[in-house]
C-alpha positions in Angstrom: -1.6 -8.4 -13.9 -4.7 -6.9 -12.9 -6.5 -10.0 -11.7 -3.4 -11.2 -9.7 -2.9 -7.9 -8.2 -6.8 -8.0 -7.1 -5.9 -11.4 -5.1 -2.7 -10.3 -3.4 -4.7 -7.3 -2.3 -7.4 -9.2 -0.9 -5.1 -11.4 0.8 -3.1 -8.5 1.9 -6.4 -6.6 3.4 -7.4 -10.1 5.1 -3.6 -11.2 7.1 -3.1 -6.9 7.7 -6.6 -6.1 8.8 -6.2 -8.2 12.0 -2.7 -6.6 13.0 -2.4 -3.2 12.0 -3.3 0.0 13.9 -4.1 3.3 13.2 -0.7 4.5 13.7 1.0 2.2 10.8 -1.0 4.3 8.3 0.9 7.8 8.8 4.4 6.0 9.0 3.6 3.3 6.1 2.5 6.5 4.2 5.8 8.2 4.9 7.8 5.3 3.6 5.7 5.2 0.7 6.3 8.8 -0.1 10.5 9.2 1.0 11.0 6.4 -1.8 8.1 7.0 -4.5 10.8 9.1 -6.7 14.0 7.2 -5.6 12.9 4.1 -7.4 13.0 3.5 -11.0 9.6 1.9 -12.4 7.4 2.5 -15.7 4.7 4.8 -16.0 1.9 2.4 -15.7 3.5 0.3 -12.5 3.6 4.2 -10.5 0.0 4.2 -11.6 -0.7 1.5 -9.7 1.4 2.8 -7.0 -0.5 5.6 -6.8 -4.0 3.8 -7.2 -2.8 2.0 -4.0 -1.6 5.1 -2.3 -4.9 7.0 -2.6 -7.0 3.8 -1.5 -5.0 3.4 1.2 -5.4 7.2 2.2 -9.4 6.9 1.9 -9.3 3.4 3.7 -7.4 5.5 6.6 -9.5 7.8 6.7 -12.8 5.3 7.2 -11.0 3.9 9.7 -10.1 1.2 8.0 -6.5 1.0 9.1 -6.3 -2.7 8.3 -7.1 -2.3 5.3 -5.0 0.9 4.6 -1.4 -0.8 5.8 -2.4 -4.0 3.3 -2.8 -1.3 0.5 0.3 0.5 1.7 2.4 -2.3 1.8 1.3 -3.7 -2.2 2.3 -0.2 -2.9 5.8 -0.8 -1.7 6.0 -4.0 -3.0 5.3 -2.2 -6.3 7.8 0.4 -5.9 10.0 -2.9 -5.2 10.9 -2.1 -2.0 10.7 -4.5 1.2 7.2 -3.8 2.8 7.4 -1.4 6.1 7.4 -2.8 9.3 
């Protein structure tokens, strides 16, 4: 799980990092956050959730915004919602 969550990542980072803009990040955030407690997962998949949440946050932060929305996004996949737009 681990390994294949490593590629989408890197994929992710790679198609988002071109596109996104600093001002995804706080909405993308917001999604992320309005929905983390609506949606029923285990233990270790809100882990992972919140593993991508707080990378995405320090990716933000660096500037990184590409690289925050592709984090963002696998953390909505994991919360198995659709991705924000």
């Amino acid at each position: 799980m681990m390994k294949r969550t490593t590629t989408a990542l890197a994929c992710a980072i790679l198609f988002y990092s071109m596109t996104a803009s600093a001002a995804h990040c706080p909405m993308d955030l917001k999604y992320i956050d309005d929905n983390m407690m609506k949606n029923k997962i285990t233990p270790a998949e809100m882990k992972v959730v919140m593993a991508l949440r707080k990378f995405a946050v320090e990716a933000h932060n660096k500037g990184e915004h590409g690289v925050s929305v592709a984090a963002l996004h696998l953390a909505a996949t994991g919360l198995k919602l659709d991705p924000p737009h």
